[in-house]
C-alpha positions in Angstrom: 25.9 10.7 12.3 23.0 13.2 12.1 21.6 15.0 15.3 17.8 15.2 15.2 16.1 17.9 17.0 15.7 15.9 20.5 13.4 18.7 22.2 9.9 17.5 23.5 6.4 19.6 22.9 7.4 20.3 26.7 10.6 22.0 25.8 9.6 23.4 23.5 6.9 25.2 25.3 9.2 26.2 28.4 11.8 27.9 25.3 8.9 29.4 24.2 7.7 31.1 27.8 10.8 32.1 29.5 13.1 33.9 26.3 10.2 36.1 25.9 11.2 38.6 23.9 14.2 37.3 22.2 14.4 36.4 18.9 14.7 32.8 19.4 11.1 33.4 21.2 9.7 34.6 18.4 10.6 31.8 16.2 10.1 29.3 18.4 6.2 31.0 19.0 5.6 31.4 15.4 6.9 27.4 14.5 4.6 26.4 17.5 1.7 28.5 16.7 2.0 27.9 12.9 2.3 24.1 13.6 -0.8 24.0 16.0 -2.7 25.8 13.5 -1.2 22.9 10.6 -2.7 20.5 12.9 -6.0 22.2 13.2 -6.3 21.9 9.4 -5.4 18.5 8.7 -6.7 17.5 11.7 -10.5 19.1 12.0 -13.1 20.3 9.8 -14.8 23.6 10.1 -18.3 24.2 9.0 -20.1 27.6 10.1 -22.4 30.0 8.3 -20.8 33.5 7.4 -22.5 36.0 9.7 -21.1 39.5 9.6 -18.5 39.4 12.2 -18.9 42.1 14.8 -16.3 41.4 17.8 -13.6 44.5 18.5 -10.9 45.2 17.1 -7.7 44.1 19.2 -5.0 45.3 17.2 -4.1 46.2 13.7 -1.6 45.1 11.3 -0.1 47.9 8.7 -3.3 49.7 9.2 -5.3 46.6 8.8 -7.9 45.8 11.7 -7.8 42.7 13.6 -10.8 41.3 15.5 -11.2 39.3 18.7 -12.3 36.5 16.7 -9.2 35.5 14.9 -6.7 36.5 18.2 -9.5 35.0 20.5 -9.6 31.5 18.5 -5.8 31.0 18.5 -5.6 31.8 21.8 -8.3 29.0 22.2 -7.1 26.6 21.1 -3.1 27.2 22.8 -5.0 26.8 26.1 -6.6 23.8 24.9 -3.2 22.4 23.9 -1.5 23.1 27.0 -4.8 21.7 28.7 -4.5 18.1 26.9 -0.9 17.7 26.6 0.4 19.4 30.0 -2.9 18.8 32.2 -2.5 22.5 32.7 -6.1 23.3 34.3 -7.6 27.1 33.2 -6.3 29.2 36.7 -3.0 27.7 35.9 -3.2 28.8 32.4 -4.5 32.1 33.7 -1.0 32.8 35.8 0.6 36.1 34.5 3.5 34.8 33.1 2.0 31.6 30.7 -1.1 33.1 29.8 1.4 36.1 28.5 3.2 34.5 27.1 0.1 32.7 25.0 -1.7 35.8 23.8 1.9 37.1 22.9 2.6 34.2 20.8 -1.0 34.1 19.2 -0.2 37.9 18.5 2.9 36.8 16.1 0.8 34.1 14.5 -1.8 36.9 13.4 0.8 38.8 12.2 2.7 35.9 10.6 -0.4 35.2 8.6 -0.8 38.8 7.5 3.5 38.2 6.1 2.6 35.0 4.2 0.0 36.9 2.3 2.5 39.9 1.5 4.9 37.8 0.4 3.2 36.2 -1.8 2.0 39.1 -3.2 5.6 40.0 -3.6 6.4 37.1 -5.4 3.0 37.2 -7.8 1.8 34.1 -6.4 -2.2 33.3 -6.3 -4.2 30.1 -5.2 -3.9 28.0 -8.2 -6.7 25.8 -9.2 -5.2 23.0 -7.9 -4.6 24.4 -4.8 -8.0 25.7 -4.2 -9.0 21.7 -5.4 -6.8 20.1 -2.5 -7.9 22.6 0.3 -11.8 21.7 -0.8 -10.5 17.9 -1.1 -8.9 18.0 2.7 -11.7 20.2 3.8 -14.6 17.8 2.6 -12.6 14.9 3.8 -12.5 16.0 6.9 -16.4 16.8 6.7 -17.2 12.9 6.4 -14.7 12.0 9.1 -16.6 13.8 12.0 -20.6 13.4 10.6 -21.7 12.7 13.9 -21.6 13.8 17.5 -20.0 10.7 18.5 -16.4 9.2 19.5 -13.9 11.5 19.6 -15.9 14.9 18.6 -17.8 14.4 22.2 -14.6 13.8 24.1 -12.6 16.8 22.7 -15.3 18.9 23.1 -14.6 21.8 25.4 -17.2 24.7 24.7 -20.6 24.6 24.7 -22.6 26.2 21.8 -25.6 27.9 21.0 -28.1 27.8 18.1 -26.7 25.6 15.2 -26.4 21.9 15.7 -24.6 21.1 13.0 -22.2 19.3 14.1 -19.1 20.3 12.3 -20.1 24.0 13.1 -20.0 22.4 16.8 -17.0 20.9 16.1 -15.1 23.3 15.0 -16.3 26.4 17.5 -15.1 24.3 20.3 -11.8 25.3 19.2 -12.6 28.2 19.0 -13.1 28.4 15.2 -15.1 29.5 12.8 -15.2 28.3 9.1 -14.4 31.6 7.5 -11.4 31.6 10.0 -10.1 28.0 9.0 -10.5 28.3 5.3 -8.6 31.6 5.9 -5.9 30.0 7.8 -5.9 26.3 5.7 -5.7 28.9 2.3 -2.6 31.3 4.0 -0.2 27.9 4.5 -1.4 26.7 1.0 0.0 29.9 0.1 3.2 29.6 1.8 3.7 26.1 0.6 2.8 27.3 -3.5 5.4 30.2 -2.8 7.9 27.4 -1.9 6.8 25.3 -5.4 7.7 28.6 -6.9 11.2 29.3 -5.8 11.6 25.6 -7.0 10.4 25.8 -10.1 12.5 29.2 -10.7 15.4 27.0 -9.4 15.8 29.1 -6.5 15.6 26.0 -4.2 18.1 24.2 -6.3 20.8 26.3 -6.3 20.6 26.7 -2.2 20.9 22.9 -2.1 24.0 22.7 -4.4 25.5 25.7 -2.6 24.5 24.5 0.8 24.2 20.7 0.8 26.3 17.9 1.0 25.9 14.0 0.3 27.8 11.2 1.8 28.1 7.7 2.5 30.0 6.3 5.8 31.5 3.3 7.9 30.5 3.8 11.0 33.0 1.5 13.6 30.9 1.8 17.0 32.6 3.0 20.4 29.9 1.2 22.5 28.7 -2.2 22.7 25.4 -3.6 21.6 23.7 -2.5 24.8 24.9 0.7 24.3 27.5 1.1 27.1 31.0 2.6 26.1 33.6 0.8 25.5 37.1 0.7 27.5 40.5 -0.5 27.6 41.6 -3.3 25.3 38.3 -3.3 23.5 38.3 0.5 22.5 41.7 0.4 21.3 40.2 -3.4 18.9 37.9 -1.1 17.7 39.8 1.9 16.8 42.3 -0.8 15.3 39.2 -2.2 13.9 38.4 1.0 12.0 41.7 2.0 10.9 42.3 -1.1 8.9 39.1 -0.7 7.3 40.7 3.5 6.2 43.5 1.4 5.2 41.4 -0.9 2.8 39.1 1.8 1.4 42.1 4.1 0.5 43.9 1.2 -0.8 40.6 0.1 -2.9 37.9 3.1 -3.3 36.4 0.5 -5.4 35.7 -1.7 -2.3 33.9 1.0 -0.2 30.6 -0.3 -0.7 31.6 -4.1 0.7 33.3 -2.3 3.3 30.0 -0.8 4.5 27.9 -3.7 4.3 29.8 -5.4 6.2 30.9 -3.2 8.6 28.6 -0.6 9.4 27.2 0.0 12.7 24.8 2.8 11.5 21.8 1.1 10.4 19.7 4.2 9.9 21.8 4.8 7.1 20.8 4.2 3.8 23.0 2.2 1.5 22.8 5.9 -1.0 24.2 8.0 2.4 23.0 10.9 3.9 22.2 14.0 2.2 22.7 17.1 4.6 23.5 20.7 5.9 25.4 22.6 8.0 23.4 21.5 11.1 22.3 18.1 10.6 25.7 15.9 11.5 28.1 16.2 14.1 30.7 18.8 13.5 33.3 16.6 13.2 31.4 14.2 10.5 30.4 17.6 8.7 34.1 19.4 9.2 36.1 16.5 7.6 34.2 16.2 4.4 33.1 20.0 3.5 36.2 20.5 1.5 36.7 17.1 0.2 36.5 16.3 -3.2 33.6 13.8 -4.7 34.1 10.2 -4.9 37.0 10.6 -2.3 37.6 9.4 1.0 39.1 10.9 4.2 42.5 10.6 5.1 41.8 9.7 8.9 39.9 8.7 10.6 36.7 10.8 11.8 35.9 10.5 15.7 32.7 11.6 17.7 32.6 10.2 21.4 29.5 8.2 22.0 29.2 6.9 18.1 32.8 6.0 17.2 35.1 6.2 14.4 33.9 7.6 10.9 35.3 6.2 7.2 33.8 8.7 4.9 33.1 8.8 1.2 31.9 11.9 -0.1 29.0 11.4 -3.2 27.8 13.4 -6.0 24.7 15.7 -4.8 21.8 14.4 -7.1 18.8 16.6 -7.7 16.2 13.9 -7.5 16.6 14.0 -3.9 15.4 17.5 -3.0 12.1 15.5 -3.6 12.6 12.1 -2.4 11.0 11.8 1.3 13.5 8.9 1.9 16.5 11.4 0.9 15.4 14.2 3.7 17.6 13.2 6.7 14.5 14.0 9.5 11.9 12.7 7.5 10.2 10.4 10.1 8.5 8.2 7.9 4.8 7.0 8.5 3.1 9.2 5.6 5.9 11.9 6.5 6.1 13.7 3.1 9.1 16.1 3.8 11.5 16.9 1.6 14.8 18.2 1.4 12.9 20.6 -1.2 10.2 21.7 1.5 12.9 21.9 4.3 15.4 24.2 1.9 12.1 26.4 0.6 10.8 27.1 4.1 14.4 28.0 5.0 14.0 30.7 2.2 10.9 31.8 3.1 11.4 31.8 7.3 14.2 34.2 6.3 12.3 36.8 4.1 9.3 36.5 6.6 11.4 38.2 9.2 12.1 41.0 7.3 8.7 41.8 5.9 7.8 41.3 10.0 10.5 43.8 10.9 8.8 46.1 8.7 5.1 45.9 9.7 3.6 48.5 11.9 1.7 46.3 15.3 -0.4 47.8 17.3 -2.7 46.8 20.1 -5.8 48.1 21.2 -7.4 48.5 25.1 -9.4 45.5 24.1 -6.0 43.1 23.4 -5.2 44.5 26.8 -8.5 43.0 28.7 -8.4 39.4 27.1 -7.9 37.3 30.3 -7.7 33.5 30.3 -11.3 33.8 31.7 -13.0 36.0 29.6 -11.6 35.1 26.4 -14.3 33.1 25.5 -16.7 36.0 25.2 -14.6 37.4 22.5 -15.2 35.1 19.8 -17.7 35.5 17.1 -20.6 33.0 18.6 -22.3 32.4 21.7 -20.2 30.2 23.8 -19.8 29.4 27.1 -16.5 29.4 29.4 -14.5 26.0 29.5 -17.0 23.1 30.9 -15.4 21.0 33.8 -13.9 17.9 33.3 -10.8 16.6 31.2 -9.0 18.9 33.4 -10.7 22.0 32.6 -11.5 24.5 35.9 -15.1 25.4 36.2 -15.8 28.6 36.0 -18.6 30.8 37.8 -20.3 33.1 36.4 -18.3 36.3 37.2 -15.5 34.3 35.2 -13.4 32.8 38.0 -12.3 30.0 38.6 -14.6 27.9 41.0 
């Protein structure tokens, strides 16, 4: 029985403010801020004209200036998140402690970005054709789905902006966002995902998923009834009873398995071709008892986790058509969900060398990073804006940038 990652956005957030500073934070910030940014892309269209960019410099990466209008658009649209998904009104975000915690993490993003593009330097790996196709494909997609100030563009609009009516410009600076910024961003996680079709194709990937992977099928005997509550007395000692003689019957027969599990198993998640997973995914125990085992063989006794129930376990041959069959990946979600086992093993590979390229860069901040407030940081992107508008559980602000 698999254990999916249960933790909410709100979790996930909380991990993400109070280990500041560990590396656990700094994963968790960089999956959050990376995934925000994902969303941003698929999500929204950008569309502004390419005026010279003259906000200051807030820190520099490997020597390499960044300006307030990349750190001040992430940092944007964070407090937007945390606005629509937490209520959290701007002199909340402002307290020392989350808005820290913000800039911090929009601080690794930049320099997350700035790895992605060494990396794939490293690894010789350019935009192909196709990829610079698909980005323009997504982009001018996206530029048909908002073509007009109306339905959702007016409600999620948080900034008010000057001189250019266009309303995808519009659209996209009230996140914060320019369109030399997005096509940046959209073309760096491109990057990271062609990297990852490269380790595939130079069967990097595959060799981690024979190495690393396992595939299974399994009986599952239930210790709870079909409301869920757990079972007792004489009826858990049935069902254990229940479950042995099936063992019995499986070893007896291997050839029977499969009629065993139809009509036996309490998993219905499971697939009648098993699970295919790592070191991670399953409970111990489930994982534990069939590491060693040989293919096509079952397990000797029974497998037990409290609150699922007993375990009859046939371990299968690892099949390379899954790493790219959605359906094989055990937390695919479905719904248009187009992760793999490939895309899950390949940013594995490419989380890890990430760190140490990360480890390696030189950061450093500038006076300006240090004067970015959740009330000012408005005035630090690259177009006239004005400070959050009211409403939707934004704060006013007055005009010497507090909150009203």
């Amino acid at each position: 029985m698999h254990q999916r990652e249960s933790a909410a956005w709100t979790d996930l957030c909380i991990i993400c403010i109070t280990r500041t500073g560990e590396r656990m934070y700094m994963k968790l910030k960089r999956f959050l801020s990376m995934l925000m940014a994902s969303v941003l892309c698929v999500g929204m269209l950008a569309g502004c004209g390419s005026s010279k960019d003259s906000t200051p410099v807030v820190m520099t990466v490997d020597g390499e200036d960044v300006q307030s209008s990349e750190l001040a658009a992430y940092i944007v649209y964070n407090m937007m998140y945390y606005e629509n998904y937490f209520g959290m009104d701007v002199s909340q975000l402002a307290e020392e402690t989350i808005f820290d915690s913000i800039k911090e993490g929009c601080k690794n993003q930049v320099i997350q970005y700035r790895a992605i593009d060494k990396l794939a330097e490293q690894e010789g790996v350019t935009l192909s054709k196709e990829s610079k196709e698909k980005l323009e494909e997504n982009k001018n997609t996206n530029r048909e789905s908002l073509g007009s100030k109306t339905g959702s563009f007016t409600r999620w609009l948080k900034y008010s902006v000057k001189g250019d009516e266009d309303p995808f410009v519009t659209y996209l600076n009230s996140y914060g966002y320019t369109e030399a910024l997005y096509d940046k961003n959209c073309e760096t996680m491109q990057l990271e995902q062609d990297i990852i079709d490269k380790y595939y194709d130079d069967g990097v990937i595959t060799e981690k998923f024979n190495n690393t992977y396992l595939h299974a099928k399994s009986i599952l005997i239930a210790d709870t009834d079909d409301d869920g509550n757990a079972l007792t007395g004489d009826a858990l000692e049935a069902a254990k009873k229940k479950a042995q003689d099936i063992l019995d019957k499986a070893k007896a027969n291997p050839d029977d398995f499969d009629t065993l599990w139809e009509e036996n198993n309490a998993d219905t998640a499971q697939s009648d071709d098993g699970y295919y997973f790592t070191e991670g995914d399953m409970v111990d125990e489930y994982y534990n008892a069939i590491k060693d085992m040989d293919v096509d063989s079952i397990n000797d006794e029974l497998v037990y986790h409290e609150g699922y129930g007993w375990f009859i376990i046939k371990k299968m041959e690892l099949k390379e058509d899954a790493l790219t069959d959605t359906s094989a990946y055990l937390n695919n979600t479905g719904d248009g969900d187009d992760s793999t086992i490939k895309t899950a093993i390949g940013e594995t590979i490419v989380s890890d060398k990430l760190d140490e390229i990360i480890e390696s860069l030189e950061v450093e901040t500038t006076d300006e990073y240090d004067k970015i407030t959740a009330y000012n940081v408005n005035t630090y992107l690259p177009f006239a804006s004005d400070a959050l508008v009211s409403g939707s559980g934004s704060a006013s602000i007055s005009a010497n940038g507090s909150a009203a």
